[in-house]
C-alpha positions as CSV (number, residue, x, y, z in Angstrom):
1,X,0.0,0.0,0.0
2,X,2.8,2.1,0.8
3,X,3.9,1.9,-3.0
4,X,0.7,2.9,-4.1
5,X,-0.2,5.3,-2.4
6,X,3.8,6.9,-3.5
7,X,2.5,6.1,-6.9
8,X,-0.8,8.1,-6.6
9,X,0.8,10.9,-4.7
10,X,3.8,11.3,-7.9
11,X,0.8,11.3,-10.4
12,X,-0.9,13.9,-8.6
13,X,2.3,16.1,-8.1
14,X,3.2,15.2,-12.0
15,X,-1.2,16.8,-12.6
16,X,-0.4,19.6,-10.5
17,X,1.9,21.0,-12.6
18,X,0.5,20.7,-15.7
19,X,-2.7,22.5,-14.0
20,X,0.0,25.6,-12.9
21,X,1.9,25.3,-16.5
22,X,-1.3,25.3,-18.0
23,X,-3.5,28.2,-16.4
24,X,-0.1,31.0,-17.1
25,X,-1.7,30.7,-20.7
26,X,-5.2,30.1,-20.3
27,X,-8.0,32.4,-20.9
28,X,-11.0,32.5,-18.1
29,X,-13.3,34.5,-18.1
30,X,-13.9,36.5,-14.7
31,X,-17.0,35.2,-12.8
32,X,-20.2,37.1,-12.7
33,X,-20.9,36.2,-9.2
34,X,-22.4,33.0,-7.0
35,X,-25.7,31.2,-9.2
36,X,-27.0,31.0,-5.8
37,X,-28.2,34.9,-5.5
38,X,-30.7,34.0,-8.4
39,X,-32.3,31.1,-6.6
40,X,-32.6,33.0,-3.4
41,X,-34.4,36.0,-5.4
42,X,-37.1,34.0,-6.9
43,X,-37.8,31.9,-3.6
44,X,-37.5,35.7,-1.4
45,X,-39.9,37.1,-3.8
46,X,-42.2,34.4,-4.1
47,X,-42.7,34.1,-0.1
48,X,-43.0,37.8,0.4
49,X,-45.8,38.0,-2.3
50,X,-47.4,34.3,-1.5
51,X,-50.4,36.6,-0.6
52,X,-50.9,37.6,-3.5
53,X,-53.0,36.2,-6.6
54,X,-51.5,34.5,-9.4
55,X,-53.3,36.4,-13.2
56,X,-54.9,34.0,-15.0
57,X,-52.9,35.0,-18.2
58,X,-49.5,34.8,-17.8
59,X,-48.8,38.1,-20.0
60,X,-49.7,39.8,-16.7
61,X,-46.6,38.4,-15.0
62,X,-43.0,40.4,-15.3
63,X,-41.5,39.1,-18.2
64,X,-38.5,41.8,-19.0
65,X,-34.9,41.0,-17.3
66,X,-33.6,44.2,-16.5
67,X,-30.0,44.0,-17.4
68,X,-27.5,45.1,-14.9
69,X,-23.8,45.2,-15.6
70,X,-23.0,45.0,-12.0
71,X,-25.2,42.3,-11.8
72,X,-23.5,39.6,-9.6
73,X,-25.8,36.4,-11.3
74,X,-24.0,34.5,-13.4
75,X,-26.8,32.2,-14.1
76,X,-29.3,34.4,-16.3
77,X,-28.8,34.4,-19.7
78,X,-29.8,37.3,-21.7
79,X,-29.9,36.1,-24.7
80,X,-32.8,33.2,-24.2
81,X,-36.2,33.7,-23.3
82,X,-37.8,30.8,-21.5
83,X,-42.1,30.2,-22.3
84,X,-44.2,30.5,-18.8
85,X,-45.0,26.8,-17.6
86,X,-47.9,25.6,-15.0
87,X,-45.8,23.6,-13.1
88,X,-44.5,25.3,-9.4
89,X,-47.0,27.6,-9.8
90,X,-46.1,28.9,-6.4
91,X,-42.9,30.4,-7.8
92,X,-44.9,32.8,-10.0
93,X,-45.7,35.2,-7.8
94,X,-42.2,36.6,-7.8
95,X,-43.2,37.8,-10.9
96,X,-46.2,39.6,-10.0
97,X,-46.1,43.3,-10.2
98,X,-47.3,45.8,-7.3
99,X,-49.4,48.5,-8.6
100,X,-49.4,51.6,-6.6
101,X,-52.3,53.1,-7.6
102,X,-52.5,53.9,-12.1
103,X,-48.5,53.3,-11.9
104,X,-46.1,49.9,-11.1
105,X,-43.9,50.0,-8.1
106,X,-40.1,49.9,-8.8
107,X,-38.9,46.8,-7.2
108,X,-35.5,45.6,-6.3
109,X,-35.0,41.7,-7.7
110,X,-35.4,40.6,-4.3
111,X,-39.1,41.9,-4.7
112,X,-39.0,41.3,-8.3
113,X,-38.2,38.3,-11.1
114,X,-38.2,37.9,-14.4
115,X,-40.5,35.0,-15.9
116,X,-37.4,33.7,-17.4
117,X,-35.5,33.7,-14.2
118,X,-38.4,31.7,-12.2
119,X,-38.6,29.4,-14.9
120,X,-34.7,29.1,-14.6
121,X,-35.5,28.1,-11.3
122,X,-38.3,25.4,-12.4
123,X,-35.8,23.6,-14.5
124,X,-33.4,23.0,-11.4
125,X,-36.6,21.8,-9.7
126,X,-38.0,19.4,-12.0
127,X,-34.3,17.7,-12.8
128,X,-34.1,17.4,-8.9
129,X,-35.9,13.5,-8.9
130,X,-34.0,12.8,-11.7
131,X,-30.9,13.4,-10.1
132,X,-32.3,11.8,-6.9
133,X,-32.8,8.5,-8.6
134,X,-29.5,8.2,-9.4
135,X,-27.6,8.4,-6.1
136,X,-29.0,4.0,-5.6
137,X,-26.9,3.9,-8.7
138,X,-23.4,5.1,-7.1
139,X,-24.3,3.4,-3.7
140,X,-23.9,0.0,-5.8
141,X,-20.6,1.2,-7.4
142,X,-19.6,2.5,-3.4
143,X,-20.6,-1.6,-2.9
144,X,-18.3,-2.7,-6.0
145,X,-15.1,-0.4,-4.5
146,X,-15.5,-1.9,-1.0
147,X,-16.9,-5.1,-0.2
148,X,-16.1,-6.5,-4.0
149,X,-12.7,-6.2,-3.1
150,X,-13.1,-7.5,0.3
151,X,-15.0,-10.7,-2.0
152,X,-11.5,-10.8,-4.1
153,X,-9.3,-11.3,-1.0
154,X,-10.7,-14.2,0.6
155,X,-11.0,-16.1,-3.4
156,X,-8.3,-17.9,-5.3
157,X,-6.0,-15.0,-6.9
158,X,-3.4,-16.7,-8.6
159,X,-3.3,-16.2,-12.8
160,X,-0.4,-18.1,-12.9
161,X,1.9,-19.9,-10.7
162,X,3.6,-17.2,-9.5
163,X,1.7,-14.1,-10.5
164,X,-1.2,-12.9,-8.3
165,X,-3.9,-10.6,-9.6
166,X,-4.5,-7.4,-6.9
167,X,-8.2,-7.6,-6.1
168,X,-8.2,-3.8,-5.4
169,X,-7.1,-4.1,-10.1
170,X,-10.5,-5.6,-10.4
171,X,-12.4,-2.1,-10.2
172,X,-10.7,-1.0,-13.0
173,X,-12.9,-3.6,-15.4
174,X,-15.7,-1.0,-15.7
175,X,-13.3,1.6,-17.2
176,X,-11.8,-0.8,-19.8
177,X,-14.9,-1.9,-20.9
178,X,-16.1,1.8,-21.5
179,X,-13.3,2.3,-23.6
180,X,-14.2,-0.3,-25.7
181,X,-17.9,-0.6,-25.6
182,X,-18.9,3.7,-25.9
183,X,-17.1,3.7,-29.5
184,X,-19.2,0.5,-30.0
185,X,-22.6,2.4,-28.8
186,X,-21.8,5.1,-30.9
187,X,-21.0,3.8,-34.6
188,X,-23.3,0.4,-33.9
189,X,-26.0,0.9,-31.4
190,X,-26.9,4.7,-31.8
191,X,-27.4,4.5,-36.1
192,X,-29.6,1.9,-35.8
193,X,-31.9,3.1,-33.1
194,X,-31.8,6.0,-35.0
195,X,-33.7,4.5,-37.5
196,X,-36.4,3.4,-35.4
197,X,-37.1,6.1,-32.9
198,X,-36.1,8.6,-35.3
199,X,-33.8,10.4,-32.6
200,X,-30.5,12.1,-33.5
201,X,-29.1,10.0,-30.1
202,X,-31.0,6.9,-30.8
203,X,-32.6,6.9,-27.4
204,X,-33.3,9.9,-25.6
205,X,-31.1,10.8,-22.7
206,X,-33.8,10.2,-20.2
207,X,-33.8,6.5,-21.7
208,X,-30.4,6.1,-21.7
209,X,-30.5,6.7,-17.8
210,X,-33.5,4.3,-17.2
211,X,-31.3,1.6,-19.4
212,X,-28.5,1.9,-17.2
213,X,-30.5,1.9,-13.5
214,X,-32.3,-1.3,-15.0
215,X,-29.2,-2.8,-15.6
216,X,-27.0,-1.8,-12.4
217,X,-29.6,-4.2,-10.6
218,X,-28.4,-7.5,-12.1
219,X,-24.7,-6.4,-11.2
220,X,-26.0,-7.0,-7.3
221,X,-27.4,-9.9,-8.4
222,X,-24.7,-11.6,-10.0
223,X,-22.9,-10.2,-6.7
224,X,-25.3,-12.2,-4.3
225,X,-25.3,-15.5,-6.4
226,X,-21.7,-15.6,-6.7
227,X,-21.0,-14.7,-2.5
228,X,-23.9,-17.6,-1.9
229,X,-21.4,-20.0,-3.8
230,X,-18.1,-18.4,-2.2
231,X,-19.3,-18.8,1.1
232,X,-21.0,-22.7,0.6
233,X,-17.7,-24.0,-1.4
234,X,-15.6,-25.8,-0.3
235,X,-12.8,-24.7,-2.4
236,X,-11.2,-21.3,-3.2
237,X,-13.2,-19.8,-5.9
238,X,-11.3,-18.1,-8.9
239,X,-11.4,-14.3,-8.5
240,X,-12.6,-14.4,-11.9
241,X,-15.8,-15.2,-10.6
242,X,-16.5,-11.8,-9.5
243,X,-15.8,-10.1,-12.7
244,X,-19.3,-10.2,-13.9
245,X,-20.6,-8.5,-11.3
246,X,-17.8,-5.7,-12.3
247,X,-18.8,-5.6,-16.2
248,X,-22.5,-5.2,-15.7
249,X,-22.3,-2.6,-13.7
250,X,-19.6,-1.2,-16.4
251,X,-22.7,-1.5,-18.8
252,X,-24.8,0.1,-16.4
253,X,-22.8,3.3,-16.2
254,X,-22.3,3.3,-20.1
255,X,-25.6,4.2,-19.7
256,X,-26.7,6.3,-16.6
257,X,-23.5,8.3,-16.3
258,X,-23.2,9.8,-19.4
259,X,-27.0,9.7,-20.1
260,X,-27.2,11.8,-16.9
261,X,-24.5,14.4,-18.2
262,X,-26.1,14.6,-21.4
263,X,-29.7,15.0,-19.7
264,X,-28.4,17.8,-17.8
265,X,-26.4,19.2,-20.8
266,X,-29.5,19.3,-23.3
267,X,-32.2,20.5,-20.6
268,X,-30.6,23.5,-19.7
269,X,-29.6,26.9,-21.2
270,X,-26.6,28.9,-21.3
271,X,-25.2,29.5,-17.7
272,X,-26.5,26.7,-16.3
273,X,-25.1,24.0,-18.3
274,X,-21.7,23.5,-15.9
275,X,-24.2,24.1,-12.6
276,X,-26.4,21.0,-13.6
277,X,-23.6,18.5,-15.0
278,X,-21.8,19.5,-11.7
279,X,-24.5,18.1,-9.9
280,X,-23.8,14.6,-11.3
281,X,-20.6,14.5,-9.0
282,X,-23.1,15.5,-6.1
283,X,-24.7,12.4,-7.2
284,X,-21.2,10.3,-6.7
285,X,-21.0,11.7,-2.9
286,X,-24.5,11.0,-2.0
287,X,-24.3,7.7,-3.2
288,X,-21.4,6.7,-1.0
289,X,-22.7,8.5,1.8
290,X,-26.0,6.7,1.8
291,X,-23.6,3.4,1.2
292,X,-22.0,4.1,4.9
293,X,-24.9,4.6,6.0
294,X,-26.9,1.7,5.0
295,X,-24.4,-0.3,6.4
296,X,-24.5,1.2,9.8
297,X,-28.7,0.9,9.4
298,X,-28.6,-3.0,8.0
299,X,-25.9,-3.9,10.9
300,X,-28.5,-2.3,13.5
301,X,-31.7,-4.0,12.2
302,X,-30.6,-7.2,11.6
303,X,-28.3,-7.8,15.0
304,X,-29.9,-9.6,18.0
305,X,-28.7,-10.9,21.1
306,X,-26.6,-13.6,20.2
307,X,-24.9,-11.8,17.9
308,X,-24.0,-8.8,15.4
309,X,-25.8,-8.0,11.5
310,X,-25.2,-9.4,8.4
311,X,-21.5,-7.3,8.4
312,X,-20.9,-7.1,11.8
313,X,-17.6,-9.2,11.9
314,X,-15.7,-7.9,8.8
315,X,-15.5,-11.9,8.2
316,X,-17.2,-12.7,5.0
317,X,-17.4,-16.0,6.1
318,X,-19.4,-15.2,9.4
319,X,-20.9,-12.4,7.7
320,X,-24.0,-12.7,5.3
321,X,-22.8,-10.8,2.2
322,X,-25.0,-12.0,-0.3
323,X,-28.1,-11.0,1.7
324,X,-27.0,-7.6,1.9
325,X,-26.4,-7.7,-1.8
326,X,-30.3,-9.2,-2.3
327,X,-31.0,-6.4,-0.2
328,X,-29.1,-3.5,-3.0
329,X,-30.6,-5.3,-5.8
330,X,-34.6,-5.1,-4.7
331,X,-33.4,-1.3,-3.7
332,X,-32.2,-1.0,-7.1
333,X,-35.4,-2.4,-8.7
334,X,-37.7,-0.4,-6.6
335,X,-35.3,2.6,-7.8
336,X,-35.4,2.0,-11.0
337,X,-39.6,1.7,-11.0
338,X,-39.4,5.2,-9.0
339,X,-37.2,6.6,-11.9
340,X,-40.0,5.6,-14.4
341,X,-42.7,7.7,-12.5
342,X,-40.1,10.6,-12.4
343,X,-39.0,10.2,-15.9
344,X,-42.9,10.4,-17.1
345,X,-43.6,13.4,-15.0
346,X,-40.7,15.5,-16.0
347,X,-41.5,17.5,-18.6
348,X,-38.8,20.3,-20.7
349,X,-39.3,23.6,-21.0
350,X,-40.4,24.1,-24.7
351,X,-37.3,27.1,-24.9
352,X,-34.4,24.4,-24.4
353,X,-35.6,22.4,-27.0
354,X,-35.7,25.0,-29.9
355,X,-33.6,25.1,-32.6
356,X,-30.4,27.2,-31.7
357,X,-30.4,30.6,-33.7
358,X,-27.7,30.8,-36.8
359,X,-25.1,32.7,-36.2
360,X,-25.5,36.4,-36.0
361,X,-24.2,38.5,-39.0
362,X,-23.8,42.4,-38.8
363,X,-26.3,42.3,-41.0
364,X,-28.6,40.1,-39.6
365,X,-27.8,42.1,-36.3
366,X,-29.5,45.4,-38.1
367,X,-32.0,43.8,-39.6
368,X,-33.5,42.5,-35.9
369,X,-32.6,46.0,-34.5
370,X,-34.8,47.2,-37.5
371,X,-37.8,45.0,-36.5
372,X,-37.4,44.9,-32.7
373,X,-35.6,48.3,-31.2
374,X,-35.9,47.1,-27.6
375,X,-32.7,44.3,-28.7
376,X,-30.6,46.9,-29.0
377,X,-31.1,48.5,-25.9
């Protein structure tokens, strides 16, 4: 261990400074502040005016973004106008204005939102199951990094006489089989789907993240059948026995982790595109969190007096592995059916799905200043 974590530590040293080499010549722009402040608007505004009643035509509601250079959100994007959905109705009374008497109150943004900016807000809402439903997903892979190893060291290791294989090497399966399989999903899988759904991706990303949470379940399964047989043999299984469980799961992430980045990627606009694919690391952190804990909770439940839980004596022979891995699996299918419900109710904003404008000409630039004054304000 000592020689890998020196390894690890040299690689990171050798990263560093390429990062410091690299940023004396690269070009960043300033930010524009914390996305937060945007958020907090539209929630301050809505509470302070959830007296108020929402119009029944949404024309009635604040629509214009009043551009401010100083302006510390970096979220809003100028240059997209987002359509006025029903859904969170509740946030659109931050966009309700005060009359005082024949004229409109001047009110700061914490009063005050744009339509475009609560409907901003609405997207980071509704993608907040989807992400949710993920975090099962990297509890299994938290499973596959710890326990899965754990599996490797009490099993038959040898490759050859005088070679063992590390079982800690075994993790690295998925990753090899991404490299080989994505270019494979790309040039095989996603022309001929194409055909039949008529999609540019094949399946949609939404799909493509249901596909790979259907799939992660079976990796637990294989897990479970193959620690049942460990633990009743009488013989040292091969270590190759657990490499199924490792190349389903590689499937499954095929699937759900770069589904989920694209999902995030194509449902949002400009400025919140790095926000919402940052969130899938979130997803990576709550999944091993809620791995330690589950753990902790199974250990408790299934314990009595004559002894500790299923992993309770960090003995995999005492221990009852696979039942904990039964246990992941039905989580993961009653995840997966909780995903569908999601996936159904979720709904895009019809702005993120429209056709990106060409590219803007001086020309064209005159000829929209010509039919619209207010863009050029």
């Amino acid at each position: 261990m000592d020689v890998g974590f020196g390894v690890s530590a040299a690689a990171m040293a050798v990263g560093l400074v390429f990062l410091i080499s690299g940023s004396l010549i690269y070009i960043n722009s300033p930010p524009r502040g914390s996305i937060f402040t945007p958020i907090a608007q539209v929630f301050v505004a809505a509470i302070s005016k959830r007296k108020q009643i929402c119009p029944s035509n949404s024309e009635m509601l604040h629509h214009i973004d009043i551009i401010n250079p100083q302006h510390p959100s970096g979220m809003i994007s100028n240059n997209v106008t987002l359509i006025h959905t029903e859904k969170f109705r509740f946030l659109d009374k931050a966009c309700i204005k005060i009359q005082n008497g024949n004229h409109e109150m001047r009110e700061s943004p914490w009063r005050l939102c744009s339509v475009s900016q609560v409907e901003q807000v609405k997207i980071l809402l509704s993608v907040v199951p989807i992400f949710a439903c993920t975090i099962i997903f990297n509890t299994i892979l938290a499973q596959l990094q710890t326990f899965s190893v754990q599996q490797g060291y009490s099993m038959n290791t040898h490759l050859t006489r005088n070679f063992h294989i590390p079982p800690a090497s075994l993790q690295s399966i998925p990753y090899m089989m991404l490299i080989f399989v994505v270019p494979l999903y790309e040039t095989a899988f996603v022309p001929l789907a194409r055909r039949i759904t008529r999609n540019d991706s094949g399946i949609s990303p939404l799909q493509r993240i249901g596909t790979g949470l259907f799939i992660a379940t079976f990796s637990m399964v294989s897990a479970a059948i193959v620690e049942h047989k460990r633990r009743n043999s009488a013989k040292a299984l091969s270590i190759f026995w657990i490499a199924p469980q490792f190349l389903i799961f590689g499937l499954s992430e095929m699937f759900t982790a770069v589904g989920l980045i694209e999902f995030f990627y194509k449902q949002s606009i400009q400025g919140m595109q790095s926000f919402l694919t940052a969130m899938t690391y979130c997803s990576y952190s709550f999944g091993f969190y809620l791995s330690s804990l589950l753990v902790s909770l199974v250990n408790k439940v299934t314990s009595d007096s004559s002894g500790g839980g299923w992993l309770s004596d960090n003995d995999l022979n005492k221990d009852r592995l696979d039942l904990f891995y039964w246990l992941l699996a039905a989580l993961s299918l009653v995840n997966f059916f909780n995903y569908l419900f999601w996936s159904r109710w979720y709904s895009c904003n019809p702005s993120v799905l429209r056709t990106p404008p060409p590219r803007e000409t001086p020309e064209l630039v005159h000829d929209l200043e010509k039919q619209n004054p207010i863009t050029s304000l």
